[in-house]
DSSP file (Angstrom, degrees, kcal/mol; ACC not computed):
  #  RESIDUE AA STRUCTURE BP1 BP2  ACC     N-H-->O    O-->H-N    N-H-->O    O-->H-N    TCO  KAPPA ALPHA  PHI   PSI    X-CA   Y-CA   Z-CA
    1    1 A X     >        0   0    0      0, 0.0     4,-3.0     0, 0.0     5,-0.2   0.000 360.0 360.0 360.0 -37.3  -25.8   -2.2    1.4
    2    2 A X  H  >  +     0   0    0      1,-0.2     4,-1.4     2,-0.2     3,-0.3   0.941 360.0  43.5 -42.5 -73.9  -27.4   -5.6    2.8
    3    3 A X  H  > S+     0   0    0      1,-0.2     4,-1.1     2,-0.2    -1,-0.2   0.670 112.9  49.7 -54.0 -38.3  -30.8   -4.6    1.7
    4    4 A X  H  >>S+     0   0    0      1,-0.2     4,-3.5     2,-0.2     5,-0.5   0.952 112.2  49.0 -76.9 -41.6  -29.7   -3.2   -1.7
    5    5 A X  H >X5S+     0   0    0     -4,-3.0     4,-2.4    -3,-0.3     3,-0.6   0.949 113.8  46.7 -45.6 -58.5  -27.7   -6.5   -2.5
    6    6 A X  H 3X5S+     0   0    0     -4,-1.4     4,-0.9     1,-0.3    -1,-0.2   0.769 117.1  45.6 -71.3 -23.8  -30.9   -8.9   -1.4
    7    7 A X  H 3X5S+     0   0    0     -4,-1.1     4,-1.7    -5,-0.2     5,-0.4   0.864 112.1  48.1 -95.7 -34.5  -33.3   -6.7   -3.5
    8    8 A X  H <X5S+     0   0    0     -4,-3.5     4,-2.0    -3,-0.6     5,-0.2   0.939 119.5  39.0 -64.8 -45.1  -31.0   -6.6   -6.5
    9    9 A X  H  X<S+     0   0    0     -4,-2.4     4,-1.3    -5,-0.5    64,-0.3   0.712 115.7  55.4 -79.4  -6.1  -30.5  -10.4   -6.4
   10   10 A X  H  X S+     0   0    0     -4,-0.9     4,-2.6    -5,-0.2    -1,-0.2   0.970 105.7  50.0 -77.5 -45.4  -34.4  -10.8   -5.4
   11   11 A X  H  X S+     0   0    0     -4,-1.7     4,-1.5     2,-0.2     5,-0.2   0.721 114.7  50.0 -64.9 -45.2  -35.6   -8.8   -8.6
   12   12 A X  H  X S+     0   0    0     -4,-2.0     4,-3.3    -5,-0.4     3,-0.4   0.988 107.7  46.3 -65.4 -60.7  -33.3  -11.2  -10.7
   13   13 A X  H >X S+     0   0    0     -4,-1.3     4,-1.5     1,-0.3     3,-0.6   0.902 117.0  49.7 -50.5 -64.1  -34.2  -14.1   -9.6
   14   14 A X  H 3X S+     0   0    0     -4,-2.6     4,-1.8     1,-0.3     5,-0.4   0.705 108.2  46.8  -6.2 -61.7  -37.6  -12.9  -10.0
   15   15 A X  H >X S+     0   0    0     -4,-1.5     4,-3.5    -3,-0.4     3,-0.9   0.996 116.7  48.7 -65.5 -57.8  -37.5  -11.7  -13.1
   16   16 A X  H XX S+     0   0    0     -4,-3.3     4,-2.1    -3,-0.6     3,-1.5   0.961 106.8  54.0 -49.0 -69.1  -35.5  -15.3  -14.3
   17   17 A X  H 3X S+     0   0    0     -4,-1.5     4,-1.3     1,-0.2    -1,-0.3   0.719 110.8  46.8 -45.0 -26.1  -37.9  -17.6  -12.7
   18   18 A X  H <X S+     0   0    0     -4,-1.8     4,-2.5    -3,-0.9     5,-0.4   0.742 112.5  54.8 -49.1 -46.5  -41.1  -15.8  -14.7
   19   19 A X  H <X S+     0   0    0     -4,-3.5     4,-1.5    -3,-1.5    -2,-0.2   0.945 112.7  32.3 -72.7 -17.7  -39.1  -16.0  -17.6
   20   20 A X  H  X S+     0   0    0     -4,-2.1     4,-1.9     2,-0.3     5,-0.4   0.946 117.7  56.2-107.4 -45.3  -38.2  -19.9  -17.9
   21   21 A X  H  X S+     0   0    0     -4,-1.3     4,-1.0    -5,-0.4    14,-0.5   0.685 103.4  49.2 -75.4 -23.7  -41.2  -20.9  -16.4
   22   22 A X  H  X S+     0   0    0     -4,-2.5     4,-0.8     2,-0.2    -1,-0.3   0.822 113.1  54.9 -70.4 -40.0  -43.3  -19.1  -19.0
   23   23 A X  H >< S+     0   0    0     -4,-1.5     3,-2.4    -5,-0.4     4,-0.5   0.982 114.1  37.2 -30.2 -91.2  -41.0  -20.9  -21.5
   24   24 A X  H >X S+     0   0    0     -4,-1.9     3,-1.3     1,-0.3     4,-0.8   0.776 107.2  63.2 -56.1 -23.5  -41.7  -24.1  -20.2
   25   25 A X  H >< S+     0   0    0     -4,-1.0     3,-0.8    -5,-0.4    -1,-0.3   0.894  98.1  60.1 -52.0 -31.1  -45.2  -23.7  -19.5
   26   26 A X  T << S+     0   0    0     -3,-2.4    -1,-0.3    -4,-0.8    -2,-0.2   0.685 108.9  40.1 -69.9 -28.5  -45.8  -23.2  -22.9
   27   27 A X  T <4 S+     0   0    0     -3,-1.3    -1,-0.3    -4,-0.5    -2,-0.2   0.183  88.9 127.7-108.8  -0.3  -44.6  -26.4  -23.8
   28   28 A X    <<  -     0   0    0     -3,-0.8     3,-0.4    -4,-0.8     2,-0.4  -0.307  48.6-134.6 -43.5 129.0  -46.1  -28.6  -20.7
   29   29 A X  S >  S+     0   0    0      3,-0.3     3,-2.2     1,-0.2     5,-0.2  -0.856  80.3   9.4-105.1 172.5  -47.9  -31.4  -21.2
   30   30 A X  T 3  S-     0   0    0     -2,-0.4    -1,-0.2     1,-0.3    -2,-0.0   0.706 120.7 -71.4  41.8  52.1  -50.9  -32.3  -19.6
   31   31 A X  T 3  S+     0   0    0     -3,-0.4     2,-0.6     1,-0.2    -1,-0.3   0.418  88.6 161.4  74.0  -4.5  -51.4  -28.7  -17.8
   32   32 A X    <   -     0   0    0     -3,-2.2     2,-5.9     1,-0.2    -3,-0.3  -0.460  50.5-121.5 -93.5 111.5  -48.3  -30.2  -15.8
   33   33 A X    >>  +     0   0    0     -2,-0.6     4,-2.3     1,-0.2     3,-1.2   0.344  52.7 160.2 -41.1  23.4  -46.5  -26.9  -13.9
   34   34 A X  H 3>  +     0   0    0     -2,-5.9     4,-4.5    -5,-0.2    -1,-0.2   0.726  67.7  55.6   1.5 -60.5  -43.0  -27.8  -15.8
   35   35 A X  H 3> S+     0   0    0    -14,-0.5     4,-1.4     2,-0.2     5,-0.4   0.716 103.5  44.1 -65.3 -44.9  -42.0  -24.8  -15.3
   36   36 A X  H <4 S+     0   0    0     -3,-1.2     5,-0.2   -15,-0.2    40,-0.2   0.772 117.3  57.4 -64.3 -38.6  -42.3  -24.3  -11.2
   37   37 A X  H  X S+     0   0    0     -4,-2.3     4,-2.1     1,-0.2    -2,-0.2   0.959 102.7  47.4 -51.9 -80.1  -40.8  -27.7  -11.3
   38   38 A X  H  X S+     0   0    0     -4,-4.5     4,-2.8    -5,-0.2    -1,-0.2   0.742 111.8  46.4 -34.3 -38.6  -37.8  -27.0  -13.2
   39   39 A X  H  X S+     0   0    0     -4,-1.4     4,-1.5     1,-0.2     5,-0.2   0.657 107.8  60.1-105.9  -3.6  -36.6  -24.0  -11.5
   40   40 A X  H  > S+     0   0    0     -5,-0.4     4,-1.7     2,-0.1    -2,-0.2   0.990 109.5  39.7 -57.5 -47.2  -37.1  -25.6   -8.3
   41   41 A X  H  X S+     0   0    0     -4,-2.1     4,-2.3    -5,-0.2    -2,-0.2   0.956 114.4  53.4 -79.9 -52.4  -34.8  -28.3   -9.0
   42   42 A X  H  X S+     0   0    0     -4,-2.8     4,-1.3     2,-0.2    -1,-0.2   0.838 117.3  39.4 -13.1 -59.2  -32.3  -26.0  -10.7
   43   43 A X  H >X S+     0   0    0     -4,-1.5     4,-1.4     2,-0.3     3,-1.0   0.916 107.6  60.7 -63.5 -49.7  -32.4  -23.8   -7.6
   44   44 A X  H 3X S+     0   0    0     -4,-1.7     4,-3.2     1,-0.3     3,-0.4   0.869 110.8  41.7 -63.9 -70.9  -32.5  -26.6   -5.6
   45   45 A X  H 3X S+     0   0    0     -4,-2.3     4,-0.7     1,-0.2    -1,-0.3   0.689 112.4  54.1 -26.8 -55.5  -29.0  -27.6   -7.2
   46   46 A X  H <X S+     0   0    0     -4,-1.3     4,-2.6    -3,-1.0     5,-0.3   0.614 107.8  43.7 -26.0 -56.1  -27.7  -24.4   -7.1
   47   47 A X  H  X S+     0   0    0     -4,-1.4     4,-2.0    -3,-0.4     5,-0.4   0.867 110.6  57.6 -89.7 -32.3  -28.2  -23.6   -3.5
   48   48 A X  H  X S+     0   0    0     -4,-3.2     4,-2.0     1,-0.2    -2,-0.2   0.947 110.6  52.4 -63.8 -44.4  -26.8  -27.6   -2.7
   49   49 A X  H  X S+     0   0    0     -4,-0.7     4,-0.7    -5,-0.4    -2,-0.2   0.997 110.8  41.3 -48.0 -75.5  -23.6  -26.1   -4.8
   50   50 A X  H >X S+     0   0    0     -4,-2.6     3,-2.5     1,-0.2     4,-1.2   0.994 110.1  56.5 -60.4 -56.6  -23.1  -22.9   -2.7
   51   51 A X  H >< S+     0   0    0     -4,-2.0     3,-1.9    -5,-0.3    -1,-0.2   0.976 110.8  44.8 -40.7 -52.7  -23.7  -24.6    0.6
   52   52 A X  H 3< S+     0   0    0     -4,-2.0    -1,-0.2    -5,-0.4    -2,-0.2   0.507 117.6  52.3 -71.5  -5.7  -20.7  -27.2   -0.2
   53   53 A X  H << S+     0   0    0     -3,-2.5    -1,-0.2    -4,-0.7     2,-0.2   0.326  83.2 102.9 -99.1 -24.7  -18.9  -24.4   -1.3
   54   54 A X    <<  +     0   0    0     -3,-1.9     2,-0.3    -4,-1.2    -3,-0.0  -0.494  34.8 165.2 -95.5 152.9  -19.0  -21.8    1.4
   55   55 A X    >   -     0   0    0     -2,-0.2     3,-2.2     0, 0.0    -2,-0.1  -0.844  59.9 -90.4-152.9 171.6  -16.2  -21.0    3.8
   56   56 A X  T 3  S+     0   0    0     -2,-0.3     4,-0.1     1,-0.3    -2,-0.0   0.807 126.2  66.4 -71.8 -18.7  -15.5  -18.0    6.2
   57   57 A X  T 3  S+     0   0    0      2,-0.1    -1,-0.3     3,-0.0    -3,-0.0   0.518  77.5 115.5 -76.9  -0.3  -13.6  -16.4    2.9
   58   58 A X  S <  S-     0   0    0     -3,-2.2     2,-0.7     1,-0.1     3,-0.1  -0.223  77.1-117.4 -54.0 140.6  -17.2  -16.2    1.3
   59   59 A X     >  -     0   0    0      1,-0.2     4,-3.0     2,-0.0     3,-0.4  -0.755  12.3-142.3 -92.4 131.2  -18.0  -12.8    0.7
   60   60 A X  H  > S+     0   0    0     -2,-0.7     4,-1.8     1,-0.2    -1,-0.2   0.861  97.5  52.3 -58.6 -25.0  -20.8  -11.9    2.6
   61   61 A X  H  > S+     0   0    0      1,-0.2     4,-1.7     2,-0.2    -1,-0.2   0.789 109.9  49.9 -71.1 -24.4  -22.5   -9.5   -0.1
   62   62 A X  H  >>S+     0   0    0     -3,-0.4     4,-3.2     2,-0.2     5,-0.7   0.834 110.8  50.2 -70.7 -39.9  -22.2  -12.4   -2.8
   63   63 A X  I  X>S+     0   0    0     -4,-3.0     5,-0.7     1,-0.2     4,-0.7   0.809 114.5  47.0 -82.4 -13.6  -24.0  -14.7    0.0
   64   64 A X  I  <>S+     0   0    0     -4,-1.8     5,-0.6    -5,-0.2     4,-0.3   0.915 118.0  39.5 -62.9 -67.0  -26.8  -11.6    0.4
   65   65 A X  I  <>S+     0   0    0     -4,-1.7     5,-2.5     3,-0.2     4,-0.4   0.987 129.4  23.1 -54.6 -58.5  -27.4  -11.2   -3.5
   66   66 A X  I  <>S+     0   0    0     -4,-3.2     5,-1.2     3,-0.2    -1,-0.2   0.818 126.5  41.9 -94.0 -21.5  -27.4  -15.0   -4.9
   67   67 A X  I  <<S+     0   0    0     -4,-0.7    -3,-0.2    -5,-0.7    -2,-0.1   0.941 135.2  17.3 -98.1 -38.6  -28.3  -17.3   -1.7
   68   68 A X  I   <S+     0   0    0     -5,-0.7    -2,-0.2    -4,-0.3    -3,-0.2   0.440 138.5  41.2-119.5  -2.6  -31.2  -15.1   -0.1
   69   69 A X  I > <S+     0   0    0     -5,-0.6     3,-0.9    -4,-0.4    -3,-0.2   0.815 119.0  20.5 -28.5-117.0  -31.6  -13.1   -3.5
   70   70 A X  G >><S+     0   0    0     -5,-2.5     4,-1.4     1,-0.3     3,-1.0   0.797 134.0  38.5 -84.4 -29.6  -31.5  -14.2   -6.6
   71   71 A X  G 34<S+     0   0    0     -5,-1.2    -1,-0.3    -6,-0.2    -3,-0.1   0.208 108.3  64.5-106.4  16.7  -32.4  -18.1   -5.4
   72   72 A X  G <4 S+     0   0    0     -3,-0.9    -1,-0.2   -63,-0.1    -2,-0.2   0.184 116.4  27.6 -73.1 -18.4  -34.8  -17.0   -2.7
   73   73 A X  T <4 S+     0   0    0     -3,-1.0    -2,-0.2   -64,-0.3    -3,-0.1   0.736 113.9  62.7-121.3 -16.9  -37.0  -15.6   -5.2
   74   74 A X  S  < S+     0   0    0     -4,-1.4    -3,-0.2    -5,-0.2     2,-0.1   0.990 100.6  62.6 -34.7 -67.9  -36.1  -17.9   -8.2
   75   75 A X  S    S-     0   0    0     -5,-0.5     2,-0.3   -32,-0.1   -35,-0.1  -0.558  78.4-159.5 -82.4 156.9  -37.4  -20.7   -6.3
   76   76 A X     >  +     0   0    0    -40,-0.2     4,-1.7    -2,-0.1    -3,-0.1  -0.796  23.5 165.8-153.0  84.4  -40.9  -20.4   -5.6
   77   77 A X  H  > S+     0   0    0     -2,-0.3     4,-1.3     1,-0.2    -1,-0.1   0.689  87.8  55.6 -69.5  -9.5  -42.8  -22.4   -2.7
   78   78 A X  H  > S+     0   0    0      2,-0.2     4,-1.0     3,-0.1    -1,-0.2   0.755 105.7  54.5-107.4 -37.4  -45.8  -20.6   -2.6
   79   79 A X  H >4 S+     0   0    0      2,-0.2     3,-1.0     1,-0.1     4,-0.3   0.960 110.9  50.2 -44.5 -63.9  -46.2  -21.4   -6.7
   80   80 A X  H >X S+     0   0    0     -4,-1.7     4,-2.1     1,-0.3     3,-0.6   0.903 113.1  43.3 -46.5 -53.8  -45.8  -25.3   -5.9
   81   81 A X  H 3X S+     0   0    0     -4,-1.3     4,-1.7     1,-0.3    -1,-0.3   0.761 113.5  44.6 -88.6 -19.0  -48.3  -25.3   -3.4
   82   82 A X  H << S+     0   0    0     -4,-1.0    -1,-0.3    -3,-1.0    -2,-0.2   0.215 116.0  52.3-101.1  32.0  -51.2  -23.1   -5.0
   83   83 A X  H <> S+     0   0    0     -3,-0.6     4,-1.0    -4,-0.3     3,-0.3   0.717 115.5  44.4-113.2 -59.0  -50.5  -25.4   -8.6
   84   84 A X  H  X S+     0   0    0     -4,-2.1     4,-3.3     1,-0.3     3,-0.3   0.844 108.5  52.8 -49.0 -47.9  -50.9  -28.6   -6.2
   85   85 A X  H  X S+     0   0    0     -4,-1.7     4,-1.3     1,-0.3    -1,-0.3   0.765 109.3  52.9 -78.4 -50.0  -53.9  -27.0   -4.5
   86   86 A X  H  > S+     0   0    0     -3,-0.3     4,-1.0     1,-0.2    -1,-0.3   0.682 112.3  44.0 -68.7  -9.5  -55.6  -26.5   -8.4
   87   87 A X  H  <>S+     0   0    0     -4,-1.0     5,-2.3    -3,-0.3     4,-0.5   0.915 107.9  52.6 -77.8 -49.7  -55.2  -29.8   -9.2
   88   88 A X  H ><5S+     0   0    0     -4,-3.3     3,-0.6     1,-0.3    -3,-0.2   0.854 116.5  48.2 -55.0 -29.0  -56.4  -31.2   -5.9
   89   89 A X  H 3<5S+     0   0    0     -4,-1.3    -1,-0.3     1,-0.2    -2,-0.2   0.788 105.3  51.5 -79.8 -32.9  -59.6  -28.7   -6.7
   90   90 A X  T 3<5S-     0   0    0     -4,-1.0    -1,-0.2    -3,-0.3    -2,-0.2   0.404 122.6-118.5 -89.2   8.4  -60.2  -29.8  -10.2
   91   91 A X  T < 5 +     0   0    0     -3,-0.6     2,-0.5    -4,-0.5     3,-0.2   0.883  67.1 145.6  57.0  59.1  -60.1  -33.2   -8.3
   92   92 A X     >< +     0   0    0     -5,-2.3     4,-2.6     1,-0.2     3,-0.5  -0.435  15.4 165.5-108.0  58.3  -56.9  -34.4  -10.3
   93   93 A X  H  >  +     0   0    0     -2,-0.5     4,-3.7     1,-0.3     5,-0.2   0.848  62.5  47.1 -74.8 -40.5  -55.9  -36.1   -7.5
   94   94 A X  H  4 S+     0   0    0     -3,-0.2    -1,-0.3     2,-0.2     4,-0.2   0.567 111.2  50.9 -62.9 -12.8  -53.1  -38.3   -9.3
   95   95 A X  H  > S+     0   0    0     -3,-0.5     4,-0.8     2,-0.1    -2,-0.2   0.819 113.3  52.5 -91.9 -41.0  -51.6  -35.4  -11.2
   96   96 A X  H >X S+     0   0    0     -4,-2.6     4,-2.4     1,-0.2     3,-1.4   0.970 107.2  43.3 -41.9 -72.7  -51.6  -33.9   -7.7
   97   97 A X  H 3X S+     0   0    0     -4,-3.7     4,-1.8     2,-0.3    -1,-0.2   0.745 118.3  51.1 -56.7 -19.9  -49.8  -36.5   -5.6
   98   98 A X  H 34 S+     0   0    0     -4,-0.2    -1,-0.2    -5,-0.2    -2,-0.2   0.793 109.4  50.3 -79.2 -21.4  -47.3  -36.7   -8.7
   99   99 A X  H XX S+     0   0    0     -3,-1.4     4,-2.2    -4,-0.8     3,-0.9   0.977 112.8  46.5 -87.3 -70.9  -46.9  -33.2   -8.6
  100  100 A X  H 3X S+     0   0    0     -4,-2.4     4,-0.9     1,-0.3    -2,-0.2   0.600 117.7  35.0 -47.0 -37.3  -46.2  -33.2   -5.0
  101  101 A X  H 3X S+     0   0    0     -4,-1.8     4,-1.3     3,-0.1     5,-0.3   0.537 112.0  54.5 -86.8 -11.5  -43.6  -36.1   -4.6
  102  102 A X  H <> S+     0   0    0     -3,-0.9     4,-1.6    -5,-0.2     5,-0.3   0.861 114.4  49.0-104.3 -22.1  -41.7  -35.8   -7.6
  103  103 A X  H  X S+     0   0    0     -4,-2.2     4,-3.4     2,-0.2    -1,-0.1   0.962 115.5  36.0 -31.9 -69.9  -41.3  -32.1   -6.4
  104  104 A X  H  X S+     0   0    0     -4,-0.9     4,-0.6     2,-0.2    -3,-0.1   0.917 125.1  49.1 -58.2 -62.7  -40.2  -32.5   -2.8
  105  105 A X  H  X S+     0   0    0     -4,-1.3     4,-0.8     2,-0.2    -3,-0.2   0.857 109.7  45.6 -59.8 -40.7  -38.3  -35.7   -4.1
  106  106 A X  H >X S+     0   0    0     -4,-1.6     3,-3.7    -5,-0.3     4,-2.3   0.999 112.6  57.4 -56.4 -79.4  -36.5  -34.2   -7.1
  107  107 A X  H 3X S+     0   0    0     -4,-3.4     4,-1.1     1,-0.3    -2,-0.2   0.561 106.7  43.7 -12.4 -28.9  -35.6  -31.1   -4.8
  108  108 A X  H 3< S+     0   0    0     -4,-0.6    -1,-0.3     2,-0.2    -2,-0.2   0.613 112.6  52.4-117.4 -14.0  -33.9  -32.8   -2.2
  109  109 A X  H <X S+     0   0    0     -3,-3.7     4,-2.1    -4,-0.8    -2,-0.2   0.702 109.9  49.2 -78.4 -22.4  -32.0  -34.9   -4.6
  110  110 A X  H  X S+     0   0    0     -4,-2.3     4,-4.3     1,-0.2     3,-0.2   0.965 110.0  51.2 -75.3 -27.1  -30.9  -32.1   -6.5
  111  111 A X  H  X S+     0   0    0     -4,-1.1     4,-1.4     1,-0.2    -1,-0.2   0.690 107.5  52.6 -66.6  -8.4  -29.7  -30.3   -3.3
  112  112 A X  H  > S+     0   0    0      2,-0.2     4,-1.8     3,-0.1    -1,-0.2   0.907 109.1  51.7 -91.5 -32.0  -27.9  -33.3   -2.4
  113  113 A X  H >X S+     0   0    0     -4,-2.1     4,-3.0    -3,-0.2     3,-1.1   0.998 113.7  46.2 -39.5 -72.6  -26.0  -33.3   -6.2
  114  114 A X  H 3< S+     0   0    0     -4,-4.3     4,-0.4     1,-0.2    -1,-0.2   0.806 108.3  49.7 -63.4 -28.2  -25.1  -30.1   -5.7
  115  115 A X  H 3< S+     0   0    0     -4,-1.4    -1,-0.2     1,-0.2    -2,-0.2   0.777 120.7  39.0 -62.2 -30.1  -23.8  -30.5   -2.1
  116  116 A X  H X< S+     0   0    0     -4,-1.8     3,-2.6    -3,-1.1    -1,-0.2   0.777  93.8  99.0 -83.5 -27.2  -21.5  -33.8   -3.3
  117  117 A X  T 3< S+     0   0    0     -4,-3.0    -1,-0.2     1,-0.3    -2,-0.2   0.694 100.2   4.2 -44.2 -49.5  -20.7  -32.0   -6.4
  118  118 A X  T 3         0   0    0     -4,-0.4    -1,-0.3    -3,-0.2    -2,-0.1  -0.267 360.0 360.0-122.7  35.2  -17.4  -30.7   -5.5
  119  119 A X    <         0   0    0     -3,-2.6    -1,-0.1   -66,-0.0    -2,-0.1   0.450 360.0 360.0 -95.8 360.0  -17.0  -32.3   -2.3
């Protein structure tokens, strides 16, 4: 039942992160990966939220589907790094390094919102 929960919530995420990121891509400016951004930080939020949230009354099948699910595939490290990796090649080396900190930095503030959010 583990597996089918992680695969249902993987397939979602999946499916969501494709969808919003083709959105925003579409609307980027300067080639700039909007889209991986956004539901990074989203996720990023999201997962600070559940953490600050969880207790031993968490159901484990919820914590299967949505934390190592649907926001394990929602969010997307392996996007970030091969977007960085085309810039750094097309020698866009300031679009790179902006792309790289305001990621990492944005991420880790959002995880820290959502973790104060309802403490």
């Amino acid at each position: 039942m583990i597996y089918l929960m992680i695969g249902l919530g993987g397939g979602l995420g999946a499916i969501s992160r494709y969808l919003i990121s083709s959105f925003l891509s579409n609307i980027a400016l300067i080639g700039f990966p909007i889209g991986t951004l956004f539901v990074n930080i989203i996720g990023c939020l999201v997962m600070g939220i559940f953490v600050a949230n969880q207790n031993e009354a968490a159901s484990s099948l919820a914590k299967y589907f949505f934390v190592i699910g649907f926001l394990g595939s929602f969010t997307t490290f392996s996007a970030f790094t091969k977007e960085a990796l085309v810039f750094l090649n097309q020698e866009n080396f300031l679009i790179s390094f902006l792309y790289i900190l305001s990621t990492v930095m944005l991420c880790l503030i959002s995880t820290y919102i959502g973790f104060k959010f309802l403490k």
